[in-house]
N, C-alpha and C positions, 0 to 999 in steps of 0.2 A: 490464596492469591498473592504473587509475588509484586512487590512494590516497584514503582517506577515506572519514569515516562518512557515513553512507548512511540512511534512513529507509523503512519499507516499509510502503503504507500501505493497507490496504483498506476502499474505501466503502461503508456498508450504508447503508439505509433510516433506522435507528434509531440506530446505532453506526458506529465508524470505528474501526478495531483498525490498532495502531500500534508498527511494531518497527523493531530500529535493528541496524544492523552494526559492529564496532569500525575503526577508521582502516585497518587493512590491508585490508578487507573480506574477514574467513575464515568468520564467524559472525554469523546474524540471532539475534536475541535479543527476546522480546516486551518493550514496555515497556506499555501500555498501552489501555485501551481511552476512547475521546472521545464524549460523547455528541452526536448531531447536534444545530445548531441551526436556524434557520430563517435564508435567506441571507442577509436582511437585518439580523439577529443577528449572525451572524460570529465568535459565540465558538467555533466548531469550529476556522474556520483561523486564529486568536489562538494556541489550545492547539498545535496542530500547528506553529504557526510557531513558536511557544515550543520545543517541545521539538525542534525542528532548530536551535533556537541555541544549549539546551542541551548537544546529542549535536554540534555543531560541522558539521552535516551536510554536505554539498558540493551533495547531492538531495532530490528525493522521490522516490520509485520507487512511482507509484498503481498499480495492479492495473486492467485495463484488462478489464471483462466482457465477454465473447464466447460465443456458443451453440456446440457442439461443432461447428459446420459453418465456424463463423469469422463469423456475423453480427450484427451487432450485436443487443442485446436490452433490454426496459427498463430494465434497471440500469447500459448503457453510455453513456446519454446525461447520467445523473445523475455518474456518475461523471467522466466526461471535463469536466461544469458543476465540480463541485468539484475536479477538475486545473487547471481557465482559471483558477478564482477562488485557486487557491492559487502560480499563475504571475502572476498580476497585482497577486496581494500583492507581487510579488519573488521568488518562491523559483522554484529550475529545478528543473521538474518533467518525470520521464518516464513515460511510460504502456508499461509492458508486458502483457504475454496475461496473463490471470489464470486460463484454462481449469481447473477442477478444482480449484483451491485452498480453497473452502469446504471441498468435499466428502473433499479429503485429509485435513484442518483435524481436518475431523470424526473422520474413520477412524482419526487418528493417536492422538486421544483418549477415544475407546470403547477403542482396544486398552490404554490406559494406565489406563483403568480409571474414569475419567469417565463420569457419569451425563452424560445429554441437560439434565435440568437444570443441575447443576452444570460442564456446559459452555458454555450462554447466554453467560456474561459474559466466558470466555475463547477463544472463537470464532473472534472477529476478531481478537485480536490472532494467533493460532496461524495464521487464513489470512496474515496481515500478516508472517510470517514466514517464511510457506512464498512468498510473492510473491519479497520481498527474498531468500532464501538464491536460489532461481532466477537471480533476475536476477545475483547477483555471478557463481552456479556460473558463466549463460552469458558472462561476460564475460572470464572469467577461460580459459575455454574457446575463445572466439575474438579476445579481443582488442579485439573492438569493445563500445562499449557497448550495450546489449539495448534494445529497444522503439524508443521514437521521443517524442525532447524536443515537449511541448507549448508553444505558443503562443497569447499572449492571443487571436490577431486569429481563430483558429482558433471555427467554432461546434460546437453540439454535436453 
């Protein structure tokens, strides 16, 4: 298992929910949620760049959308745009499966007692959590690291 914090990071439409692991990688923890901005803005990967130099990060671990059969869908082609654009900033970025982690996101917090509203804003980062704890469990699990490092030259 290689050491160091770690960022987990999931892309919405409107929002980018954003969690971080501590240096041994045992626990994802939410930090925040980023509001999208428009590409040529660029304050969404300023924040997220900010706070991987904050948390000291080593990654980014994006949540890579996939339809339950494993094919891409509209929200994989935006996302993997804002994995290039946050690997071209300099940061090394990996894209792992993010199957079901909304929707865990969500379950986990109706059972805790969360209303649909008062779950809006913590959403993402709760998917952003449940990406990043994944990807350490599988890493820690076989040794290798999960997903697969994106690359600038790489389209969407």
């Amino acid at each position: 298992m290689r050491s160091g914090a770690r960022l987990g990071i999931d892309v919405g439409r409107a929002r980018i929910g954003v969690a971080r692991c501590d240096p041994s990688a045992i626990l994802a923890v939410p930090v925040e949620t980023v509001a999208r901005s428009a590409e040529d803005d660029g304050t969404d990967i300023r924040r997220v760049l900010e706070l991987a130099s904050e948390f000291d990060a080593i990654e980014l671990v994006v949540g890579h959308p996939l339809s339950m059969s494993g094919r891409p869908t509209a929200s994989t082609d935006d996302a993997v745009g804002f994995a290039e654009r946050l690997a071209a900033a300099g940061a090394t970025v990996r894209l792992v499966d993010e199957r079901m982690s909304t929707v865990s996101a969500q379950q986990a917090l109706r059972s805790a007692g969360k209303s649909s509203r008062k779950q809006r804003p913590i959403i993402d980062q709760a998917a952003a959590v449940i990406i990043l704890q994944h990807a350490i469990d599988a890493e820690r699990a076989s040794g290798t690291a999960p997903g697969r490092t994106i690359s600038v030259e790489e389209g969407p």
